[in-house]
C-alpha positions in Angstrom: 98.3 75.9 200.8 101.6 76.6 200.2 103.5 79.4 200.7 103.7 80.4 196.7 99.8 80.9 196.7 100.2 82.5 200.4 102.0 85.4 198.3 99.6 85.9 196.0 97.0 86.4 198.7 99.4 89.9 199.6 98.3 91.5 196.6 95.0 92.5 198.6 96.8 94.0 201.5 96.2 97.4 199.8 93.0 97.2 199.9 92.1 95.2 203.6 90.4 98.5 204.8 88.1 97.4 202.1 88.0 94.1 202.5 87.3 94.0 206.1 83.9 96.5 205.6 83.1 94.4 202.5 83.4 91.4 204.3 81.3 92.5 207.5 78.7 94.7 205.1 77.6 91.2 203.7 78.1 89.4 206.9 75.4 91.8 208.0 73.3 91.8 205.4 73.5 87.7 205.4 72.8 87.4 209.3 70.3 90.0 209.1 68.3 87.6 206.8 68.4 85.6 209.9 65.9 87.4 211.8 62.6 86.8 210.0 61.8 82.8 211.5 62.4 84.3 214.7 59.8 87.0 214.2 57.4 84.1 212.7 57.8 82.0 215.9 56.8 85.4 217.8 54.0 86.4 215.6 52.7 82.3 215.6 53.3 82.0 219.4 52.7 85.1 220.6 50.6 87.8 218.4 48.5 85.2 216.7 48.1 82.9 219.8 47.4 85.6 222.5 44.8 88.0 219.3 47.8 90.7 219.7 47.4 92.8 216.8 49.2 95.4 217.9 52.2 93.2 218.4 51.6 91.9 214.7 51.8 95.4 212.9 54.6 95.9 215.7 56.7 92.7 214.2 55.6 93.8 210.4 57.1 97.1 210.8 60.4 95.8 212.7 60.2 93.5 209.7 60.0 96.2 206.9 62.6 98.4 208.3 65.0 95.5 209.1 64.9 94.4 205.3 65.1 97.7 204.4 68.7 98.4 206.4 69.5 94.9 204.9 69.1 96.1 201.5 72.1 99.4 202.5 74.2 96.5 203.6 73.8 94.2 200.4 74.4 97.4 198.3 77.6 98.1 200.0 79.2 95.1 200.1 78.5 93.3 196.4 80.2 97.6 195.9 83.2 96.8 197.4 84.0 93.1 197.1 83.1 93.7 193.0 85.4 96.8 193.1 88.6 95.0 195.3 88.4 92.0 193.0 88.6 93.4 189.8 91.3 96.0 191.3 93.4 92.5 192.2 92.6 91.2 189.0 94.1 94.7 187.5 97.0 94.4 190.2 97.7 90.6 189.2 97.4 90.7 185.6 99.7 93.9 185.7 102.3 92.4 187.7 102.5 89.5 185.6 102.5 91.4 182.9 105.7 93.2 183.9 107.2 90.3 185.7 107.2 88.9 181.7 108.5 91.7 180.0 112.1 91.7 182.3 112.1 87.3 181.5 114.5 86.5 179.0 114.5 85.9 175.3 115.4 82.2 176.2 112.2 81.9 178.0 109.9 82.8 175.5 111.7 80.6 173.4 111.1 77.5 175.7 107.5 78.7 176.3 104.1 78.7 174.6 102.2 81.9 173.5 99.0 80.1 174.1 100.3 79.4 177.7 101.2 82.6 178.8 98.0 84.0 177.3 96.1 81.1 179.7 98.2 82.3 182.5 97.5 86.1 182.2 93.6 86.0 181.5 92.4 82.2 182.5 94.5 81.8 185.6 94.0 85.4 187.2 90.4 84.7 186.5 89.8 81.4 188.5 92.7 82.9 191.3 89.9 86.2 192.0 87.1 83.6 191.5 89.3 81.5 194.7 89.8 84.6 196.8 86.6 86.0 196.7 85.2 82.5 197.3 86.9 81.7 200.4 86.8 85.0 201.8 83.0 85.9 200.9 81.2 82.7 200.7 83.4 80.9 203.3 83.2 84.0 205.7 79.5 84.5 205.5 77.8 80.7 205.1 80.4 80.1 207.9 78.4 83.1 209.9 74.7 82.0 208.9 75.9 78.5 209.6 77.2 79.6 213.2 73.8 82.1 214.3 71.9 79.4 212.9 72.8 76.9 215.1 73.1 79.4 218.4 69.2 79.4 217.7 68.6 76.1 216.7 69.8 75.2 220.5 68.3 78.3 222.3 64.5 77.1 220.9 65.2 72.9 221.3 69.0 71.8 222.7 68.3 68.2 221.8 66.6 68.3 218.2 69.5 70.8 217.7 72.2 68.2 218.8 70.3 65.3 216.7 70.4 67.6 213.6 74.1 68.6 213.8 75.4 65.1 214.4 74.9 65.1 210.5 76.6 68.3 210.1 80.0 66.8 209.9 79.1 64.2 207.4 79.0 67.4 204.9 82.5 68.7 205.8 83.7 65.3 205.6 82.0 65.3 202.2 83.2 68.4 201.1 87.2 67.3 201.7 86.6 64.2 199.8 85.6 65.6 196.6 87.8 68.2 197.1 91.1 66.2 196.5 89.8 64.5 193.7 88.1 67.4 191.5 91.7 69.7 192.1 93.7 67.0 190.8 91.5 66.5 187.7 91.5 70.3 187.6 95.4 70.7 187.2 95.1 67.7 184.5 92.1 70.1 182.5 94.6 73.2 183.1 97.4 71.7 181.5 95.1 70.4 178.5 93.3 73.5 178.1 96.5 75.5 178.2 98.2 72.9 175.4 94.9 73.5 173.6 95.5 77.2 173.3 99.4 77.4 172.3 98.2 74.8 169.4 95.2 76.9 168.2 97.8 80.1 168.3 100.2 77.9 166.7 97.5 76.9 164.1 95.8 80.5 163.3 99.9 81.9 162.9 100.2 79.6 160.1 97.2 79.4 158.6 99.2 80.3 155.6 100.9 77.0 155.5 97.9 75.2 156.7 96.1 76.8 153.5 98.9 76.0 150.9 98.8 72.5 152.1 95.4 72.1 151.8 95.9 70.6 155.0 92.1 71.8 156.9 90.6 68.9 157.7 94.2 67.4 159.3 94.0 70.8 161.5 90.6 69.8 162.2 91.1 66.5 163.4 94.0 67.1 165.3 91.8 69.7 167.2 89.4 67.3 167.8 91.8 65.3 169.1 93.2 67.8 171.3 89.7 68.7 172.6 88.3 65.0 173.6 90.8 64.3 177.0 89.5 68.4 177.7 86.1 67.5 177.4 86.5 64.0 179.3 88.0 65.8 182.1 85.7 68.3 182.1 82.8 66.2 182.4 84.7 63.9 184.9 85.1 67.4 187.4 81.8 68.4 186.7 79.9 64.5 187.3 82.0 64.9 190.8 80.2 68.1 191.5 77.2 66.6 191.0 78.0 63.6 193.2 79.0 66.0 196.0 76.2 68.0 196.1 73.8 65.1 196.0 75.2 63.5 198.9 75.3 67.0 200.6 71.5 67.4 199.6 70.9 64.0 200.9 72.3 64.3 204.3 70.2 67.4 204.6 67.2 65.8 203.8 67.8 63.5 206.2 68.1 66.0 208.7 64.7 67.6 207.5 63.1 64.6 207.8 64.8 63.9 211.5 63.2 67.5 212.3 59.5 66.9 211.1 59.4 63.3 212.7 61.1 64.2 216.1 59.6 68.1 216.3 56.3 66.9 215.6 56.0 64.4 218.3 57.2 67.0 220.8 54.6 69.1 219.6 52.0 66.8 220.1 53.4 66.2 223.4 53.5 69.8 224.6 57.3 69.8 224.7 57.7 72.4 221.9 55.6 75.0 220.5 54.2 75.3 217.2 55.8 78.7 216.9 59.1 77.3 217.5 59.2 73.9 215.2 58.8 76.5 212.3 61.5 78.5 213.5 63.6 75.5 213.9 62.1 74.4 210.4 63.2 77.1 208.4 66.5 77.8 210.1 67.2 74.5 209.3 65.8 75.0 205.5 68.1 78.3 205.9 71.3 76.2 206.8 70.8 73.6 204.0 71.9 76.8 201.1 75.0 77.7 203.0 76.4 73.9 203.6 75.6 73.1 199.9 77.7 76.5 198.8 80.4 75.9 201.0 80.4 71.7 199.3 80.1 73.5 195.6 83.3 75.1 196.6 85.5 72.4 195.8 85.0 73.4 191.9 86.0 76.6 192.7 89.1 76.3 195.1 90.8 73.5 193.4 90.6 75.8 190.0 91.7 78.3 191.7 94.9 76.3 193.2 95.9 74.9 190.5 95.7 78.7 188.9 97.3 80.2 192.0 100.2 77.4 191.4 100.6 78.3 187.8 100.8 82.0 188.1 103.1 81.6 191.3 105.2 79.4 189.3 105.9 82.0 186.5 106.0 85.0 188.9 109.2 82.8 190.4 111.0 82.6 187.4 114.0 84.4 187.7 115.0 86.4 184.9 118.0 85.5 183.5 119.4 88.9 182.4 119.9 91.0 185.6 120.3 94.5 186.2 123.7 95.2 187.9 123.5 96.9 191.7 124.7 99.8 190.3 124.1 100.5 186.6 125.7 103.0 184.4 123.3 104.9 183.2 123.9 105.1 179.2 123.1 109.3 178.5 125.1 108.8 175.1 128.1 106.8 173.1 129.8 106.5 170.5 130.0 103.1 169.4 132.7 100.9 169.7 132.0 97.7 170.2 134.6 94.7 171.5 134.9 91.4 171.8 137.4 90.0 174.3 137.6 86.2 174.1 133.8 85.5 174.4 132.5 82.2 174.8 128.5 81.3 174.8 126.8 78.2 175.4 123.1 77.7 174.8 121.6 74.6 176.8 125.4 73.2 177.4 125.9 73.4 173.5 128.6 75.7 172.5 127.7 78.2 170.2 130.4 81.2 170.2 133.8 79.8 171.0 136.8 82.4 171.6 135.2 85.2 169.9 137.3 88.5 169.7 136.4 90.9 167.6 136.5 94.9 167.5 134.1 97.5 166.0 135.1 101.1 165.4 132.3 103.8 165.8 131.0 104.6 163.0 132.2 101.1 161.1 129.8 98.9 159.2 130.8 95.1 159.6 129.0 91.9 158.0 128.8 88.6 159.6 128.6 85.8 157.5 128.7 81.8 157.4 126.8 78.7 156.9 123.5 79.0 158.7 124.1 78.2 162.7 127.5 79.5 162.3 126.7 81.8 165.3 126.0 85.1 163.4 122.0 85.4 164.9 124.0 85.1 168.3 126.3 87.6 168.0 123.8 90.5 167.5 121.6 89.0 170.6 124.4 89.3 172.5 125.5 92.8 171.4 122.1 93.9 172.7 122.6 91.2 175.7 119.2 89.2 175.3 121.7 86.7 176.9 124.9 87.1 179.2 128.1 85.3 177.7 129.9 82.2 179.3 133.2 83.7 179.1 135.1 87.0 178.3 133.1 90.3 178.0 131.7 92.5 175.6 132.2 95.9 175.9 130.8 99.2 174.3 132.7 102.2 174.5 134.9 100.5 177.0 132.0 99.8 179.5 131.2 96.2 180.0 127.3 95.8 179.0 126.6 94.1 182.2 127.2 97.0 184.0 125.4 99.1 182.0 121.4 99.7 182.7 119.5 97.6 180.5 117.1 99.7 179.2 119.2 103.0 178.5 121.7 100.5 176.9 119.2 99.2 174.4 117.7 102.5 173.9 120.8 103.3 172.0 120.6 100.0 169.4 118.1 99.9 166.4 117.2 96.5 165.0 115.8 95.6 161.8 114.8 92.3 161.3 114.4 90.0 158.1 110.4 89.5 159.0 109.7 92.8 161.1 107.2 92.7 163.7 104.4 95.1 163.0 101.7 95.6 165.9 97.5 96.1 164.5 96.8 99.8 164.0 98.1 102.6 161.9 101.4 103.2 159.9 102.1 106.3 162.0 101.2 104.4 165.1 103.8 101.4 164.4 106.8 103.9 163.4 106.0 106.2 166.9 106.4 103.3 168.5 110.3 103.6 168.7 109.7 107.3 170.4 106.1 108.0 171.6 106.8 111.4 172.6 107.7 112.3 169.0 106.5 115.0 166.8 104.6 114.4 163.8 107.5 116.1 161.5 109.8 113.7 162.8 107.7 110.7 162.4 107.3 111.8 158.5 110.7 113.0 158.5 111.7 109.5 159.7 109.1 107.8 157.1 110.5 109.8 153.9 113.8 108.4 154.4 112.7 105.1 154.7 110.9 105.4 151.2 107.7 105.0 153.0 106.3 108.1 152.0 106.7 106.7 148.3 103.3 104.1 148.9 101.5 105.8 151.5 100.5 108.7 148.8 98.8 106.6 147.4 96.4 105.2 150.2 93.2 106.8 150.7 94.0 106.9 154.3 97.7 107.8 154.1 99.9 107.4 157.7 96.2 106.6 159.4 95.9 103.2 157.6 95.4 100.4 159.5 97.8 97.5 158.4 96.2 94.7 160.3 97.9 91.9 162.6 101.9 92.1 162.2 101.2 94.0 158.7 98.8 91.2 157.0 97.7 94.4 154.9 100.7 95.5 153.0 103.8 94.1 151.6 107.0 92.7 152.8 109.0 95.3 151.1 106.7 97.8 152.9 106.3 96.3 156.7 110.2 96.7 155.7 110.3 100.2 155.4 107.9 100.5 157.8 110.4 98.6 160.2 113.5 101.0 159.2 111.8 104.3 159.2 110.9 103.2 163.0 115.0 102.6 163.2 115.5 106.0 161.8 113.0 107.8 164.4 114.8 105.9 167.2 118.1 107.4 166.0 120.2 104.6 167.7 124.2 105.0 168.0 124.4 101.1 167.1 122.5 99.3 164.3 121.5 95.9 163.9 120.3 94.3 160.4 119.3 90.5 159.9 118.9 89.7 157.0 116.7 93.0 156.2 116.5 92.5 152.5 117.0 88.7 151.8 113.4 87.8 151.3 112.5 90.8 148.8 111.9 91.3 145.4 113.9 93.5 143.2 112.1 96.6 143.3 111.1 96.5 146.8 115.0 95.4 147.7 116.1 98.5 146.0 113.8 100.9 148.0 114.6 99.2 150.9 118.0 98.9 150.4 118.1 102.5 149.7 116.6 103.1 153.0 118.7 101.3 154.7 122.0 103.4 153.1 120.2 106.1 155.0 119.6 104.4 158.2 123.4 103.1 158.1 124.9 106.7 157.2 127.4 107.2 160.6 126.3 104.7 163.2 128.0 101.6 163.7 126.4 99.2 161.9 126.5 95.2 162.1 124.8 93.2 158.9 124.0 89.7 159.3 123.8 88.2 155.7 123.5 85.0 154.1 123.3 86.5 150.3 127.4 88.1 150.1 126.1 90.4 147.1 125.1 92.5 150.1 127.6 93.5 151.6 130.1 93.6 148.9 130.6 97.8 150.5 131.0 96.6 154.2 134.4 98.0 155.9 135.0 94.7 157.7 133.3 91.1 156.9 133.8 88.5 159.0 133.3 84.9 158.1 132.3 82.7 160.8 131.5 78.7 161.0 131.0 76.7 164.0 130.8 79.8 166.7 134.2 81.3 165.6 135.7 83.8 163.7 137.7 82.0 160.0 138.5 85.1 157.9 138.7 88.5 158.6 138.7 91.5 155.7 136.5 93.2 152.8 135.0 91.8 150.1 138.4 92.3 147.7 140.8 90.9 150.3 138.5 87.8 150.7 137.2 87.0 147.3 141.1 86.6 146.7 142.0 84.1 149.1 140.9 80.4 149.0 138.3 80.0 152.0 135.0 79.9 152.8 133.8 83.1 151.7 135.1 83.0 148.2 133.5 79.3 147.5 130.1 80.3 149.3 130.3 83.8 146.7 131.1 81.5 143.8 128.5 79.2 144.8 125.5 82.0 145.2 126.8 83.8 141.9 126.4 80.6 140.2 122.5 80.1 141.6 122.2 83.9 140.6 123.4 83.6 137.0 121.4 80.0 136.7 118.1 81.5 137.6 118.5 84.8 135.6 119.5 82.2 132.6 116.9 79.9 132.9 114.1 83.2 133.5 115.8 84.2 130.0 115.0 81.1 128.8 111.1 80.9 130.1 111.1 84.4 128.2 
């Protein structure tokens, strides 16, 4: 086991007061199970043999009050080992949860949704089903194992030795299987977790899948996807099988070495009668605990390769790092520069030598060719990744010294597709401040131009709008998005693209929202269509990762360059369509 998984086995030192009495409750409870052949070898031998019946109703009651104690003891352990595992479970979906929160953007990029889901719910799963394995099953069928065999050779020393000279053809058994079923188990993870980042692939863009009439491809690549899964599957399960039927077998064998040999010392005198059905059903008793501890292999290897997966991510370093000593960001002003930046994603160069300054208060537009570098910029303003070379710094302060989450508290982003999370319109715009007051939240919505559509639902703010806002318009998950902007009341504003994929009426709404949102905070556009952003105080043209023309729309649109041909060129699309709609009409 290495020492990644080791770690992971930390998480229940919280709780090892716990452990330890939920471990020796069931010990007890298993080992006082124990005692009932030897009371039949006392009531056979002596109460029955010698007419003793007040040593019978003796036994019967010792019997009774025994199980009944045994009963205290099987209540209070299945308590606390289902309480501690379900606490780790908490512990180790939590961490995880957190660990992923501080990764960086460029991670989730590089990995799968469906795989981090598998990770969180799958993995922890199989890792408490592993812990609580080894340390109840293990612990206690090692136990029964061991008391067993202490009175296998206190009633017959040499049936006892001819019985466990089998005992470690099991073990040997067991390690066999065990090898082969993990490795086929790592395999099945890695299928099952490809499985479930296609099928969330898939079920996002059932949309396109629709439009394209393309179902039955879906379906058959699923199908596809699912055969090696269910090979494997039945490959780990067949092994299973073959394990325990060779552990089953070798304890058969040992049964039948016990009737053959323990019945011709009976009929010699050399053993009681009492005492071969003791040694009987010990032995019977032993053949339960060898064949758990064999059907463990299932159960540890998952648990491994689980253990190895959510060690694996838990190691991931994040990439953006708080500083020792972070400045603590109480309140700024604004100003934004750019000193030489360079920024390289995956060794290709995407900003080259950017400088650039930004006065508080001043509302800039980047524009270019698309993967000109414009998208980058604004991730690194709100440093979703550190730069090569240079700095950036806001108000002066260098935003890697600033703390990361005060810093970002004081930027407001408004996407081209917003994210919308399930559950009501008043719940998605509190999101940006969940201590705020109702009058703000409606304050915030009215200048967005939400209020303008939500008089008009039966449930008003306390609509639901479904997964990411599947239950409204674009032009109103928009306004939804920048009345949450407005309630955050950041110093620095962000806009990509927030009103290129609108129609006209919802544009202007939105567009008059976003005149609100704008109105004295530093504000940086990111536009493809130039008509918007014809009123910006500074527009810089970019291609390539670097900075071409600087200046507003009247300085530009003058000289020859790439913003005047790429405004010539949209105006020309514009007045073509509008012509050609004329025409239709």
């Amino acid at each position: 086991m290495n020492m990644k998984i080791v770690r992971l086995f930390k998480l229940l030192r919280p709780y090892k007061v716990l452990l330890v009495g939920g471990v020796v409750s069931i010990t007890v409870f298993a080992c006082l199970g124990l005692v009932m052949p030897w009371m039949l070898k006392i009531i056979i031998d002596r109460a029955l043999g010698a007419a003793d019946m007040g040593l019978l109703f003796g036994i019967l009651g010792a019997i009774i009050i025994i199980y009944a104690v045994r009963e205290i003891f099987f209540y209070m352990s299945h308590y606390l080992i289902y309480y501690i595992s379900q606490r780790m479970m908490f512990d180790v979906r939590k961490e995880l949860f957190k660990h992923l929160q501080n990764l960086s953007l460029r991670f989730y990029q590089e990995y799968r949704t469906g795989k981090l889901i598998s990770n969180i719910i799958t993995d922890v799963a199989r890792l408490e089903q592993m812990i609580f394995s080894c340390l109840v099953t293990m612990t206690v069928n090692s136990f029964v194992i061991f008391f067993i065999t202490i009175g296998l050779f206190l009633m017959n020393p040499k049936l006892a030795l001819i019985c466990l000279f089998l005992l470690p053809l099991q073990f040997l058994n067991f390690a066999y299987f065990k090898k082969h079923i993990t490795q086929d188990n790592r395999n099945l993870s890695e299928k099952m977790s490809e499985i479930s980042a296609n099928l969330a692939e898939t079920i996002n863009g059932v949309k396109v899948v629709k439009s394209f009439s393309k179902e039955r491809t879906e379906n058959r690549n699923f199908v596809s996807q699912l055969r090696p899964a269910l090979d494997l599957t039945i490959s780990v399960l067949m092994k299973s099988v073959y394990c325990w039927i060779i552990a089953d077998g070798i304890s058969i064998l040992s049964t039948v070495i016990v009737l053959g040999t323990g019945g011709v010392m009976v009929a010699h005198g050399n053993m009681t009668i009492g005492e071969f059905v003791a040694f009987y059903t010990y032995l019977g008793m032993m053949l339960n605990p060898i064949i758990q501890l064999s059907g463990l292999s299932t159960v540890i290897s998952n648990g491994l390769v689980g253990a190895d997966r959510i060690a694996t991510l838990l190691d991931t370093i994040p990439e953006i790092k708080e500083a020792e000593d972070p400045i603590t960001v109480d309140d700024i002003k604004g100003r934004i520069e750019f000193n030489d930046v360079s920024f390289a994603y995956n060794g290709k160069p995407v900003v080259k030598n950017f400088s650039l300054r930004i006065n508080p208060g001043q509302k800039i537009a980047l524009v270019g060719p698309s993967g000109s570098g414009k998208s980058t910029i604004a991730n690194l303003i709100l440093r979703f990744y550190d730069i090569n070379n240079g700095s950036i710094t806001v108000d002066g302060n260098d935003i890697r010294k600033l703390g990361i989450e005060s810093y970002r508290s004081k930027i407001g982003v408004v996407l081209q597709e917003p994210f919308l999370f399930s559950g009501s319109i008043e719940e998605n715009i509190a999101y940006a401040r969940r201590d705020a007051e109702k009058v703000d939240i409606y304050r915030a919505a009215k200048m967005a131009n939400v209020e303008e559509f939500v008089n008009g639902l039966e449930k008003g703010y306390q609509t639901e709008i479904g997964e990411n806002g599947t239950m409204i318009s674009g032009g109103q998950k928009q306004r939804i998005a920048i009345a949450r902007a407005i309630l955050k009341d950041p110093r620095i504003l962000i806009l990509d693209e927030a009103t290129s994929a609108l129609d006209t009426v919802s544009e202007y709404l939105v567009q008059d929202a976003l005149d609100n949102l704008m109105r004295d905070r530093t504000t940086v556009i990111i536009a493809h269509r130039l008509s918007t952003v014809k009123n910006a105080d500074l527009i810089v043209v970019m291609k390539d990762g670097e900075i071409k023309q600087l200046g507003n729309h009247s300085t530009l649109i003058s000289q020859d360059g790439i913003y005047r041909e790429m405004y010539t060129t949209q105006e020309d699309e514009r007045l073509g369509r509008k012509r050609a709609q004329l025409s239709i009409a």
